[in-house]
LODREN-890246 format. One record per residue (C-alpha): x negated, y, z negated; residue in one letter. Coordinates in steps of 0.001 Angstrom, whole numbers, plus 500000, padded with zeros to 6 digits. Layout:
XYZA/...
//
This chain:
853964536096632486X/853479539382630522X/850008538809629828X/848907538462633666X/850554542160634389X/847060543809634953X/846793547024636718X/843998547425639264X/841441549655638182X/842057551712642000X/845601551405640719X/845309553186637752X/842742556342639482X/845193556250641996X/848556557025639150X/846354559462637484X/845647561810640659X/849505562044641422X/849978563426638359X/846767564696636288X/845420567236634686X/842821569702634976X/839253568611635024X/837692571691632843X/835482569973630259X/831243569874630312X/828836567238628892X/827809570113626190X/832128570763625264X/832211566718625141X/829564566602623392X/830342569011621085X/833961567676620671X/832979564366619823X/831052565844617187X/834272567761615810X/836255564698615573X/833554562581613931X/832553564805610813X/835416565586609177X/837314564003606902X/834835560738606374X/831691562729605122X/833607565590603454X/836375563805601334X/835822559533601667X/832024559807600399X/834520560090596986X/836080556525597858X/833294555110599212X/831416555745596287X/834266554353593958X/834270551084596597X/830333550460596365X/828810553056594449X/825271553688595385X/826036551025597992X/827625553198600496X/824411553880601835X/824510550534603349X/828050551154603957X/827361553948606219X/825083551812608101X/827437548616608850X/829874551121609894X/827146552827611818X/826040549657613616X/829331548434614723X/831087551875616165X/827238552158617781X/827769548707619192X/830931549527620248X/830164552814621647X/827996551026624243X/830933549018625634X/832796552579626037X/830504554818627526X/830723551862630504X/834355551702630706X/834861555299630554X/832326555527632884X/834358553559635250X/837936554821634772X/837665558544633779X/841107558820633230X/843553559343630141X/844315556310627730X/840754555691626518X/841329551995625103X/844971551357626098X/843422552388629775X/840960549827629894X/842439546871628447X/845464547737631138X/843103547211633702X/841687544036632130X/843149542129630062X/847025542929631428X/850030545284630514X/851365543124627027X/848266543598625501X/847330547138626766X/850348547656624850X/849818546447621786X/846428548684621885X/848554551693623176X/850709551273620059X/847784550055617184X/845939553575618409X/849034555342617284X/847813554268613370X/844215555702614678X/845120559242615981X/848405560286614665X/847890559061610885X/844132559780610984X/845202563195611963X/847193563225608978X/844450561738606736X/842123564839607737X/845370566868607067X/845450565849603231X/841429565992602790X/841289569949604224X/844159570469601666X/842151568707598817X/839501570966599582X/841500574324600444X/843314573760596699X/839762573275594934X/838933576584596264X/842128578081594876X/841505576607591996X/837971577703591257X/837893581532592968X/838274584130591656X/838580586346594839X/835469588403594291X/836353589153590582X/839932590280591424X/841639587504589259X/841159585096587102X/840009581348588914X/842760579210588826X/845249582261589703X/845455581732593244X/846454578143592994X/849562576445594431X/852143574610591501X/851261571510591068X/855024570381592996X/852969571675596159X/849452571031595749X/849753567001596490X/851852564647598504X/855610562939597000X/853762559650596274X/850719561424594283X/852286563377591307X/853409566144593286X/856564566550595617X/855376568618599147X/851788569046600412X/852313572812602045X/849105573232602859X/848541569915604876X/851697570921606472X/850893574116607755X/847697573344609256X/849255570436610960X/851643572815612853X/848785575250613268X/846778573011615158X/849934571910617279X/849917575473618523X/846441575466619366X/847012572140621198X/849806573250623336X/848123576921624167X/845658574681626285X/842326572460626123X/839658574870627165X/840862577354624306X/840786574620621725X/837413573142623419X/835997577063622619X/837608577374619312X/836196573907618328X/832685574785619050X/832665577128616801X/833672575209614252X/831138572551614679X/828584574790614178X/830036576375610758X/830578572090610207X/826973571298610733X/825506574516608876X/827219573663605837X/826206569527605810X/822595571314606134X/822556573406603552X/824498570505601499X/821351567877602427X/818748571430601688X/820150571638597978X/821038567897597165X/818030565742598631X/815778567565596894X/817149566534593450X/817483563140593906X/816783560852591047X/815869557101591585X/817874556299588158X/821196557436589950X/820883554598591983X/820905551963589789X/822968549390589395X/822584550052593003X/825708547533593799X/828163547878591032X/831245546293593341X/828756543350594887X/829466543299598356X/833179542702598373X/835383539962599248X/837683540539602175X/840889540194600291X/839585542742597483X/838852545949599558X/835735546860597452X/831979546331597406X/830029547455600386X/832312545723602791X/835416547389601297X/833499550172601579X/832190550451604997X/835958549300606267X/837075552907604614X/834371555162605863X/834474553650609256X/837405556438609493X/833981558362609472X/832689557311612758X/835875556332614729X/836226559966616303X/833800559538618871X/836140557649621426X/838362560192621535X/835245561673623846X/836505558762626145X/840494560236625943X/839637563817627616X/837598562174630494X/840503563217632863X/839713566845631681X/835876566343632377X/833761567348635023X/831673565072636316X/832840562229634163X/830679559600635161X/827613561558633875X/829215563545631098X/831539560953629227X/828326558560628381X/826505561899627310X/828875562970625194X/829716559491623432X/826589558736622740X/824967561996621733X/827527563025619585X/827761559096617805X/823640559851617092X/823527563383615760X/826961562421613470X/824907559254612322X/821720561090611191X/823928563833609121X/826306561288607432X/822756559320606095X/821309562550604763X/824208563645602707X/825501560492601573X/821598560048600091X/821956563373598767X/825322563255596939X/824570559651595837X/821267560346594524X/821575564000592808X/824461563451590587X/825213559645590991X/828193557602592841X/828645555045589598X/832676553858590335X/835479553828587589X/835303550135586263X/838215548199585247X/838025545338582243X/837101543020584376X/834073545016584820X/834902545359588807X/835408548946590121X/839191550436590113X/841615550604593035X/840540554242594395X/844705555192595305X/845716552956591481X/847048554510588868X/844255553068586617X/841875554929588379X/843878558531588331X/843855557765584638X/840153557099584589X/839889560727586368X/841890562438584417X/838995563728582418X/837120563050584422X/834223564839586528X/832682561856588354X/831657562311591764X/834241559463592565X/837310561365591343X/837059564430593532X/839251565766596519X/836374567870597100X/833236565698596576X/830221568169598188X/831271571053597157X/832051569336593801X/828580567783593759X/826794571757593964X/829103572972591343X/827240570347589166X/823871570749590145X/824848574433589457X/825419576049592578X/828837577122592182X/829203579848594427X/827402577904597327X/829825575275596640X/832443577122597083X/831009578483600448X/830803574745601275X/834453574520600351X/835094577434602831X/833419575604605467X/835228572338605642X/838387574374605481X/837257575932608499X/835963573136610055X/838447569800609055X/840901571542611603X/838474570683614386X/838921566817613659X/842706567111613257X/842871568913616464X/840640565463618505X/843040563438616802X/846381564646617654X/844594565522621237X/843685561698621493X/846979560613620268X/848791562980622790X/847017561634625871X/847244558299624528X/851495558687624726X/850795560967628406X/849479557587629705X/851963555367628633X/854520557446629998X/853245557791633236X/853059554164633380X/856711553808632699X/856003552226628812X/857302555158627231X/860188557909628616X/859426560062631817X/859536563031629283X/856448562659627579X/853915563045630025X/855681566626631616X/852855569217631959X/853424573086630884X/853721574927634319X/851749577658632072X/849269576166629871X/848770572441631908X/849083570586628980X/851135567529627633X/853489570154625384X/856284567615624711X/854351564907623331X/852111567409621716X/854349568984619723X/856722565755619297X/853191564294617488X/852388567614615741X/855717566886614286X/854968563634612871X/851552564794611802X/852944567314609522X/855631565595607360X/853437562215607041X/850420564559605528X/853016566850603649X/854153563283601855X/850767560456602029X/847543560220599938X/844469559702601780X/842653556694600844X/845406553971601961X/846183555980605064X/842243556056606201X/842382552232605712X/845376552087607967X/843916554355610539X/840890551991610819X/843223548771611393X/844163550201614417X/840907551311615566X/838812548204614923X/841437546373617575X/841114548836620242X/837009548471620087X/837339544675620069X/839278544671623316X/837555547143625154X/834476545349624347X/836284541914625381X/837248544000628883X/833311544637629727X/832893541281629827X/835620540049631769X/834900542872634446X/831218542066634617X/832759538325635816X/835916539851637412X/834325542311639573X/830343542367639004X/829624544467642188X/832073547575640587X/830172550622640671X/828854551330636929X/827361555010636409X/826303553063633208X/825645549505631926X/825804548270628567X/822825547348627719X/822488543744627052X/825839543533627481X/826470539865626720X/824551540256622958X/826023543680622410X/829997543269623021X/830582540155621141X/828290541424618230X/830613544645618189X/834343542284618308X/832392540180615244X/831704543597613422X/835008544930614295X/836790541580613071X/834778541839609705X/835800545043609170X/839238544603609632X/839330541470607096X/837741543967604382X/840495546371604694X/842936546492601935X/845779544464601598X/848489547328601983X/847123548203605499X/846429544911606856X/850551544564605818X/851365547965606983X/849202547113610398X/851738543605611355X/854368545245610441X/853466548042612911X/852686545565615619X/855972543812615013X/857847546996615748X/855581547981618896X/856634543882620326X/860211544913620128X/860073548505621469X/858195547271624475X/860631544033624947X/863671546842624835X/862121549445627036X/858619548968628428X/858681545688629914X/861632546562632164X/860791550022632806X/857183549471633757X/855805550641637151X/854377546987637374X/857903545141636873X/859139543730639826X/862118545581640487X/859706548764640506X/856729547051641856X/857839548398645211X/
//
């Protein structure tokens, strides 16, 4: 049987030193790059949704999301721990819980990385347009001058016809992918700290004006039902895009020195410091100019991605309607030139969460192909640069046309589907291995492992029930096609199928 196809954990170190790559990464660069793939897109463009999902809410939003990727962090700090090789989840369930299901992980992460790469794609577009759209390039022309027609400002299925911008920055950070890991490692620290000096001066400007009566009705949604999407559960299911970045610490732990000391470091440090920052700013932006959502008749808020609610915005300058919600949020509490400046900075700094992504999702597809689930030709190394280039630029590919055509908001809640299953298995597989093999070296323990992993698979599973609708559909129909490429190709050409067992 399929599901009884495990590979042993000495197995699967063994695979990756035949053909691996180069171990070149420090707790600080992990550290740092978990960082870079976890503020992003979440804080700097869903506050907007969130806020239109639960209003004043999110707050607690950000903390249920908080909670669970915390919970689940736990459970992957000791796996990676373990196996500090490629795959992250789709690794660790291989070695647990047996090939048919490691492949249904392999394949749900492919809605995590490569359209979450996307997702941050569209949001550093959102925000590079509001800047063309409001400079005036040091008095040179008029604002508005500088900006893109309309056809090329916003995706086919969002008024407009071509994204170019979320194009071009997906093919951009292709490049920097294939050049090599320790020059995008270098590149990305800068950009974490331009990331975390603007969310600073963001919380400086906007906690300070806080006013209590922005926070009331202080749960205009309710707390959601998981077939609507909204209130504070529909909520934290969207912004737990925010969080999700920080196991793609637990994909480069092939690249890292020292892994069993430096992949823990880096998930869990970077998981705290994003935490602290997304609390601060979300109190800041709900609290200084209010997060009140569009409501419908029925008195419920809108569908953030309906048409109701872009007609609602038209007019609009609610904190929920922006593409650009903190810099759009110091423009009204008059600080327009600093919010352009914070504008500037998540256009430098969104790149640094595309670029984790389509790393994670690049690895992820190196695995699988050296373990004979996907063609010999994805996991070839550059003789030059030592990295994954075919798969790298095969995704970059992808990347670009799906954020040149998508919106955001439906896309983020697709990205999470896939997500919340790959943290419910690997925290499933620390279980079984505490049973299956208790005496396993383990640089680090869960603690309270047996309160802490099935806590994080009932968080993950209530997450994934508040999703919407169109990505719950979107996330079987997904699975259905992963079942039949694998029955086609990866069952037989597996390096654990028994006519190439030997």
């Amino acid at each position: 049987m399929i599901f009884w196809r495990v590979k042993p954990l000495d197995q699967i170190l063994a695979t990756a030193e035949k053909k691996s790559l180069k171990r070149q990464l420090g707790a600080l660069q992990l550290t740092l790059l978990g960082i870079g793939a976890v503020i992003g897109t979440g804080i700097f463009v869903l506050t907007a949704e969130a806020g239109q999902k639960a209003g004043p809410g999110m707050m607690i939003a950000f903390v249920i999301a908080a909670v669970v990727c915390a919970l689940a962090a736990l459970a992957y700090a000791e796996l990676a721990s373990m196996l500090p090789v490629s795959g992250s989840a789709y690794t660790y369930t291989y070695g647990v819980l047996g090939e048919f299901l490691a492949w249904i992980v392999g394949w749900a992460l492919v809605l995590e990385y490569a359209i979450g790469a996307a997702v941050v794609s569209v949001g550093w577009s959102g925000y590079m347009n509001g800047l063309l759209a409001h400079s005036d390039l040091f008095g040179l022309v008029q604002p508005g001058a500088l900006s893109l027609p309309e056809f090329l400002r916003t995706g086919l299925y969002t008024g407009g016809g071509f994204n170019l911008l979320a194009f071009l920055i997906s093919l951009a950070v292709t490049w920097l992918l294939v050049i090599g890991t320790s020059k995008s490692a270098r590149v990305n620290s800068v950009l974490v700290a331009i990331k975390i000096t603007a969310l600073t001066v963001f919380i400086l400007i906007a906690v300070p004006a806080v006013k209590s009566t922005n926070f009331e009705p202080f749960l205009p949604g309710g707390w959601g039902s998981p077939l609507g999407g909204t209130g504070v559960l529909g909520a934290a299911a969207s912004i737990f895009f925010a969080y999700v970045g920080f196991d793609a610490v637990s994909t480069a732990a092939e690249e890292t020195k020292n892994p069993n000391r430096n992949v823990p470091i880096g998930l869990i440090g970077a998981l705290g410091v994003c935490t602290v920052f997304y609390l601060l700013v979300g109190y800041g932006a709900a609290g200084s100019v209010g997060a009140q959502p569009m409501l419908g008749t029925n008195g419920m808020p809108l569908d953030p991605g309906g048409p109701e609610m872009a007609a609602a915005c038209a007019q609009s300058q609610a904190l929920v309607c922006s593409k650009e919600p903190l810099a759009h949020v110091l423009r009204l509490l008059n600080f327009p030139s600093i919010g352009n400046w914070i504008g500037i900075a998540a256009i430098l700094a969104l790149p640094s969460v595309i670029l984790m992504m389509m790393f994670g999702q690049t690895r992820i597809f190196f695995t699988m192909s050296r373990d004979g689930l996907l063609p010999e030709v994805l996991s070839r190394v550059h003789p030059r640069f030592h990295t994954p280039h075919v798969i790298t630029m095969l995704t970059g590919a992808v990347v670009a046309v799906c954020s040149a055509l998508f919106p955001v908001g439906k896309l983020a809640d697709t990205s999470n589907s896939g997500t919340l299953l790959a943290f419910a298995m690997v925290s499933i597989g620390v279980l079984i291995l505490r049973k299956q093999q208790p005496n396993r070296p383990r640089s680090f323990r869960t603690p309270m492992a047996w309160i802490v992993c099935p806590l994080a698979v009932i968080g993950c599973a209530l997450l994934f029930f508040n999703l919407s609708m169109t990505a719950k559909t979107v996330f079987v129909v997904w699975a259905a096609i992963g079942l039949v490429v694998y029955r086609l190709y990866g069952y037989r050409r597996s390096q654990l199928a028994p006519q190439n067992a030997g």
